[in-house]
Structure formats: structure tokens, C-alpha cells
N, C-alpha and C positions, 0 to 999 in steps of 0.2 A: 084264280087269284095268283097274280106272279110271284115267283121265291124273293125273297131277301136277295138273294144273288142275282135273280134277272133283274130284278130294280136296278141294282147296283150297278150294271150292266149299260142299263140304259140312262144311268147319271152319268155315268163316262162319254157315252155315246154325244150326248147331249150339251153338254159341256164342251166336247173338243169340238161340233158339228156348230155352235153359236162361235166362239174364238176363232176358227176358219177362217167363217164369211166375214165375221169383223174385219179378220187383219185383211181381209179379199176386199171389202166395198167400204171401208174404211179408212184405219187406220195405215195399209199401206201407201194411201194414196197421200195421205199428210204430214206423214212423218219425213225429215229429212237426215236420219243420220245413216242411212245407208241406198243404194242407189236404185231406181223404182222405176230403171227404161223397159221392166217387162219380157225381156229376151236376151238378156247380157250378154249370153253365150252364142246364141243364134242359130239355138234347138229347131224355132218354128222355121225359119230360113234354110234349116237341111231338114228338115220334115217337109215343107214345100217340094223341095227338091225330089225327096227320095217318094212323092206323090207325083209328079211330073214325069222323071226320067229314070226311077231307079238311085242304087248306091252306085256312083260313075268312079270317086276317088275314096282311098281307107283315108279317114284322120279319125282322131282317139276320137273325136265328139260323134262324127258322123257313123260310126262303127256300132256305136252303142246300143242297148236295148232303147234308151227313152226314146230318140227321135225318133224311133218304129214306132213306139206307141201314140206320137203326136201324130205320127203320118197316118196310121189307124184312123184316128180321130178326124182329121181334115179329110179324108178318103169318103165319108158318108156326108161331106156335107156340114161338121160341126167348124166350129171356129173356138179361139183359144180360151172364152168363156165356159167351152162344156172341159176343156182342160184346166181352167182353175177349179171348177164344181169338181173331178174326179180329183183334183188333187187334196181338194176338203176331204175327199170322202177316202183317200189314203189316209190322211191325216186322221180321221176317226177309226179308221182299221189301226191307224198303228198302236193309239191309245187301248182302244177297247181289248185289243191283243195282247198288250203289257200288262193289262189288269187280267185276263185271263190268265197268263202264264206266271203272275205274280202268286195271284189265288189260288194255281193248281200248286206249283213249288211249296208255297209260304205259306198264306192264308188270306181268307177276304178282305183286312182290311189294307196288309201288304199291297195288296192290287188294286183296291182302290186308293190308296194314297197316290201311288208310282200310276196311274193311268190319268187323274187329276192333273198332276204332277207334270205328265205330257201335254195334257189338253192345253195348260197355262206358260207351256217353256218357250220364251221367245227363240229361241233358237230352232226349235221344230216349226214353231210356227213361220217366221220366216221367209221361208222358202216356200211357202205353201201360193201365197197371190203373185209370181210371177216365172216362167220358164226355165227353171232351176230343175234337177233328177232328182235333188235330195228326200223330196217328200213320197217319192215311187221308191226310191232306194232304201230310205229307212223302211217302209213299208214293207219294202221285200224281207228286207236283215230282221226284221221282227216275224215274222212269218216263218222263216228261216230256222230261229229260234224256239219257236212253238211245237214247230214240227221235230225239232232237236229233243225238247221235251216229251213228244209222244214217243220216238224212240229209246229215251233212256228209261222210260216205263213199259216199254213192248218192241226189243229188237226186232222187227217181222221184217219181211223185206215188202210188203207195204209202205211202212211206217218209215224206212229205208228210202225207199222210189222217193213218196214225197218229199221227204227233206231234202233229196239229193237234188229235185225240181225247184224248189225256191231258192235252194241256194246258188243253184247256178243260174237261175233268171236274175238273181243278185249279181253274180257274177258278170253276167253280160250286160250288164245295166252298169256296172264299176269292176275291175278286176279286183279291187282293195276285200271282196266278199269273198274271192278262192282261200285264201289262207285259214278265212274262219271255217268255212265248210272242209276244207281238210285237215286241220286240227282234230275241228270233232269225229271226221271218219278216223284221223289217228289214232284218236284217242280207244275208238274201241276196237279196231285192230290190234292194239297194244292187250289190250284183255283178252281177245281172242287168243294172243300168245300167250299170254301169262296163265288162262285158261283156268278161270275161277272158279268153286265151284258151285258158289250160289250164284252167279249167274247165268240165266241165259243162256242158249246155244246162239249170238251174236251174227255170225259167220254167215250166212245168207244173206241178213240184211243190210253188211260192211260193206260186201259182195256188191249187193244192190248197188247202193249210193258209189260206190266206182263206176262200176257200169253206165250209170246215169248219167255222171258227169259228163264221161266223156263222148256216150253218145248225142247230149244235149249241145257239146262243145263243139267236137267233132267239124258240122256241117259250119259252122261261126267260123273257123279258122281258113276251113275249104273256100268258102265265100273271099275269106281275106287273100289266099294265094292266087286266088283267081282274079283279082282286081288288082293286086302289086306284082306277082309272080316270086311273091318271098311268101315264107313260114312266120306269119303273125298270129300265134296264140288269140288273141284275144283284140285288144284295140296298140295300135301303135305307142309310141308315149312315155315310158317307163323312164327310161334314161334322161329321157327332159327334164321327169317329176326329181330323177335323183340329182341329176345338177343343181338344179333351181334352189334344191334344198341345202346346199353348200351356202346360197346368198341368203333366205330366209332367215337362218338362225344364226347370223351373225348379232352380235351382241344391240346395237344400234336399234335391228326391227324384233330382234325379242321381247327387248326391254320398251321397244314402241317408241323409242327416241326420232324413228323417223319411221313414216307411215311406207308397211311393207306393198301394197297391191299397188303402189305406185313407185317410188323409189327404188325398191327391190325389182321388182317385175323391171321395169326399163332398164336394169343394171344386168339382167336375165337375159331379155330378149337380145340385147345384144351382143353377147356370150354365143349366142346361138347364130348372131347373123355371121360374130365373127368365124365361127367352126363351119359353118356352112361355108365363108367366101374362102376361108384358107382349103376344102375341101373343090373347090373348082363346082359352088352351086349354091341354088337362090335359096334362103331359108322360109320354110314352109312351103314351096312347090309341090313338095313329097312327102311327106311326114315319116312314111318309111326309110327313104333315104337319109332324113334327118337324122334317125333313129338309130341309122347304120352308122353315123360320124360321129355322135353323140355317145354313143355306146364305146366307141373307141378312147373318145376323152373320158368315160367315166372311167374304165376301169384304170386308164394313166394315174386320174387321180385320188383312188384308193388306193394304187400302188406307192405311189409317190409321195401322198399325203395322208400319210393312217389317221395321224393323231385329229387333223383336222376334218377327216371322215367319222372319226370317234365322236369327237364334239360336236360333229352336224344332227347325230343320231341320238345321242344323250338328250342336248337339246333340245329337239323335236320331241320326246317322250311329252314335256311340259308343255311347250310353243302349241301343239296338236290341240291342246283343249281351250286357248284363249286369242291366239292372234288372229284378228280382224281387220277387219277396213284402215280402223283408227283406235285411240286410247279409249273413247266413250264405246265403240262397240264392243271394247277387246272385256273391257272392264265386267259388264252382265254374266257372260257364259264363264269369266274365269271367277267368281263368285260364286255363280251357281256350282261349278264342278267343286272347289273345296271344300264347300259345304254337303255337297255329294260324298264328296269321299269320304267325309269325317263316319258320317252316317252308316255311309256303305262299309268301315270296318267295323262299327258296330253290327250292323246287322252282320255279316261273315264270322264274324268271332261265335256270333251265337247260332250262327248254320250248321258252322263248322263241330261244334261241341254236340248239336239235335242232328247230325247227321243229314244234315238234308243237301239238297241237289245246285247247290250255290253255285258251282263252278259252269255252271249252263250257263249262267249269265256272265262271269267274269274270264271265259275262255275269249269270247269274242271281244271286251273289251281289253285285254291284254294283246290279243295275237293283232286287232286292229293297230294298235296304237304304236304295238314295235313295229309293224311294219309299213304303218305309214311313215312314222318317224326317222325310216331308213330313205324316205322319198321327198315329199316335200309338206311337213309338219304344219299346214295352216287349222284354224279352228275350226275352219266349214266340215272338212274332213271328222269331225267326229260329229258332226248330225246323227250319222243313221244305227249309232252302238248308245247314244243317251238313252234311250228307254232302260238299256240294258243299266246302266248305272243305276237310274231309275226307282229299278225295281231292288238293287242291293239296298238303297240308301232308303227307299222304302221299309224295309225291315230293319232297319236297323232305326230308326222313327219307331215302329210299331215296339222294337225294342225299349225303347227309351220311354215309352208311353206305358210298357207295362209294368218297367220298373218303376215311374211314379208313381202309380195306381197303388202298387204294390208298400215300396215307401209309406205312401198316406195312410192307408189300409193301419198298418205296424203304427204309426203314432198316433193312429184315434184312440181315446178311451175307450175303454171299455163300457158298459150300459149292464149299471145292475139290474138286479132283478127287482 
């Protein structure tokens, strides 16, 4: 007979494994408020490639983890239908995973709310029936998480390795996943210093997760100097995301007065043809090269323009969790997130007071958020830290449920005898 908790386990399972296929053989197909060609980005077209001939040119897309994982996939013979099934079946890992890591932190029903909660977020789901990272990435950034959790209850250098391994497959799948994986190894670095002494001997498996990274990094970077003959960490790009984000958060596509993925983006792209033609070259020939011009203007214009680097970044903190396509799609996820957050400081107020282990989930929400918002603040960008909210504003529900109970309880009569 299964526990209360395996049930629970496989309500979640269940729930986000039916929502999937819907939004996959459904619903994505008939909806019109957002664009449904399938490949936007044109993942399967460099996973073709990188199955044909190899990675021949670095650009941020083609550098990444996912088109590896597409070229996997077409390599045996499957086509992009066994890639929307495994992208359901991320999408049910990243759920089942938020209720797990809710229930270990918090409590069962914590986790089951927040794992529901995912099954049903249109914004997770999404991304799930067509050639988008988001649903690999969240998956990874949730796993990522999990494994953060088993370390902050058993420093080992096990426990250490793992974590250090999904965060960096997060990493090479999106660079926006290093900052959160090195927080948390900072954070217990920092206690290694401070040298507590009810915890833990730490220090081996800090040790670990350095190690890891950089040997899982390592060969990613080598790959890239060997294709450009430059020093690219990771995927090209950076300087694009932080320009771009100068036009983004102007007040017009903040406030949605005018639609940013088309207005802004054209007003972008040719930002970049012009720094390209002023630099004596084609824009996008090189992405590297781009990267080299592009990095020059940025840093001109933090130097030259603080206040309006200030404002780009501010702004972005907000802009990161709602701008979309347009007003109707901006509108759902920025809903959802304030009602999140109302929640999630409730739950936090009362983590924080039961000592419990809240900040696993709000380190990564934080460190994402400033530092995408220092790049280019759009709402797709916060996909893969929602569970993390998720599971705050989870509890803080579960809060709010116990003090009705509680309330009602206090004003029933009594019952004589």
C-alpha cells in the first residue's frame, strides 16, 4: 500500500503529465496569442547541423547544452515529437521535484500546492510543445536546487559533486545558472570562514563543487577557442543581452505602450548593424567578433551614462517577471508573480521566525533576477526560478490556511457536556 506521500507524489506526476500533452496536442495548436512556428529560435536547424557536420561556427544558440541534446535525439533516428514527449517529461520532473523539495524544506502540503501549482503555470507550460531550452533549463535550475538541499543537510563531497553537476549542465544549457551555483558555493565558503561550530566540517565538499565546475567547464570553453581562436567562457553573447537591455526598459515597452519583441528588437538589431558597420564588419558573421565591438560600446556606455545604466537595471528587477510578447500575454505572469509574492512573504516571515531553510529557494530567485536584470530583463527569463517562487508562496498559503483553521477553531462554541 503506497504512503500518503507516494500518492501525493503521483498526483503531481499526473496532473503536470495530462497539462503537458494538452498544451502539446491541443491547446498549443489553437491558441493565437502567442507564436506557435515550432522552432522560433532554430534549435532543430543547428541540431541538424551539429548531426551532419559538427559545431563549425560558436553563436550563443549553437554553443549551448540544448541543441546537443536535440542532436542526441535526431542522431538515433527520433524526430522533434520524441523532443516534445521528453520535454513533457522535464516538465513532470520539474513539478514532481518542487513538491519534493517543498515537502523536505517545509511540509507535504507545502509541496503539494507549489508542485500543482507548477503542473497548472501557464508560463511553465508554454514552453513545453515547441523548440524553446526553457523547459530543459528549468528542469535542470530545479534539480540544481534539490541537490542544494541535500547539501545544506550533508556537506559530503558527494552531495557537493552532484550539485556542482546540475548546476553546471544548467550552466551550459544558459550562462544566467553560474551566478546561482556560485552564490550557493559562496555562501558556504563564507561558513567555512566564519567556521561555525555547530556545523559541519563543509570544506571538502565546497572544495568539490569548485572542482566540478570548473572541470565540467573547462573542456566547453576549450571547444570554444578552438572554433574562434578567442577565450569564450561559455557561449558568446553577453554584451548583446546588456545593450539590448538599455532599449527594453525604456518606459514605452515597460509599460507595454508599444510591443517590445518587435518594436524594441528592430530598434536593437540595428544598434548592432550600426556598431558592426562603424567597426569595418557584417553584423552577425561572427558573434565573437560582435561580442568584441559590442563590449566596447558597452562599457562606453556605463561609463558615460551611469544614471541611465542605473535605470536600465532597476527597471529590469520588475520588467523580468512580466514583459511579453504583448499587453494580453504580459498581463497572466505579472498576476501570477504578485500574487506569488504577496504569499511568498508570508510564507518567509514564518520560515524565517521556525528557522527553516527558506533562503534555498530565495537565493536563486534573487541572484537570477539581479543579474538578469543587469542584461536584458524580458519575462521569458524568469521560466526556470518560478517553481522556486512556487514553492515560497506555497507556504506561505499553507500559512494562511493554518491560521483560518486556527481563527475558526477560537470562535466555535464550546460543546457542553
Amino acid at each position: 500500500m503506497p504512503s500518503r506521500s507516494e500518492r501525493l507524489v503521483w498526483v503531481v506526476a499526473t496532473v503536470a503529465l495530462v497539462a503537458a500533452l494538452l498544451m502539446v496536442h491541443v491547446v498549443f495548436r489553437w491558441q493565437g496569442l502567442v507564436a506557435n512556428s515550432g522552432d522560433p529560435y532554430n534549435y532543430g536547424k543547428i541540431a541538424h547541423g551539429l548531426v551532419e557536420h559538427g559545431l563549425t561556427k560558436l553563436t550563443r544558440r549553437a554553443a549551448s547544452l540544448y541543441p546537443e541534446l536535440l542532436a542526441v535525439i535526431y542522431r538515433v533516428g527520433l524526430d522533434d515529437s520524441a523532443v516534445l514527449l521528453l520535454q513533457c517529461l522535464f516538465h513532470v520532473g520539474t513539478c514532481v521535484l518542487t513538491f519534493v523539495t517543498g515537502r523536505r524544506v517545509f511540509n507535504a502540503r507545502t509541496g503539494l500546492i507549489a508542485g500543482l501549482f507548477c503542473a497548472l503555470h501557464p508560463m511553465l507550460l508554454r514552453y513545453v510543445p515547441d523548440l524553446h531550452m526553457e523547459s530543459f533549463l528549468t528542469f535542470l535550475f530545479v534539480v540544481t536546487v534539490w541537490r542544494a538541499v541535500h547539501f545544506h543537510e550533508h556537506p559530503s563531497i558527494r552531495n557537493g559533486v552532484s550539485f556542482a553537476v546540475a548546476g553546471t549542465l544548467a550552466t551550459l544549457c544558459k550562462g544566467v545558472a553560474l551566478p546561482m551555483t556560485v552564490a550557493f558555493m559562496g555562501y558556504w565558503a563564507f561558513r567555512c570562514w566564519r567556521k561555525r561550530p555547530h556545523a559541519a566540517a563543509p570544506l571538502p565538499g565546497v572544495a568539490a563543487i569548485a572542482l566540478t565546475i570548473a572541470l565540467m567547464i573547462a573542456p566547453w570553453t576549450y571547444r570554444n577557442y578552438q572554433l574562434s581562436g578567442k577565450v569564450v567562457l561559455l557561449t558568446p553573447g553577453t554584451p548583446d543581452a546588456f545593450l539590448r537591455g538599455y532599449i527594453f526598459t525604456r518606459l514605452e515597452f515597460a509599460t507595454l505602450q508599444q510591443p517590445p519583441y518587435t518594436v524594441a528588437e528592430n530598434e536593437s538589431n540595428a544598434l548592432f548593424r550600426r556598431i558592426a558597420h562603424d567597426n569595418g564588419v557584417e553584423w552577425e558573421a561572427d558573434e565573437t567578433v560582435d561580442d568584441e565591438n559590442n563590449r566596447k560600446v558597452m562599457k562606453q556606455w556605463i561609463v558615460e551614462r551611469p544614471l541611465d545604466t542605473l535605470r536600465k537595471c532597476v527597471v529590469g528587477l520588475f520588467t523580468f517577471w512580466y514583459v511579453m510578447t504583448s499587453f494580453e500575454t504580459s498581463l497572466v505572469p505579472l498576476l501570477l508573480a504578485i500574487v506569488s509574492f504577496i504569499f511568498a512573504a508570508i510564507g518567509i516571515k514564518r520560515a524565517y521566525e521556525e528557522k527553516k531553510a527558506f533562503w534555498i529557494f530565495l537565493l536563486p530567485l534573487v541572484v537570477t533576477n539581479v543579474c538578469v536584470a543587469a542584461l536584458i530583463p524580458l519575462g521569458r527569463y524568469s521560466v526556470p526560478i518560478l517553481p522556486f517562487l512556487a514553492v515560497l508562496a506555497a507556504f506561505g498559503v499553507d500559512t494562511s490556511l493554518d491560521r483560518r483553521r486556527a481563527a475558526s477553531s477560537a470562535g466555535r462554541p464550546a460543546v457542553s457536556a
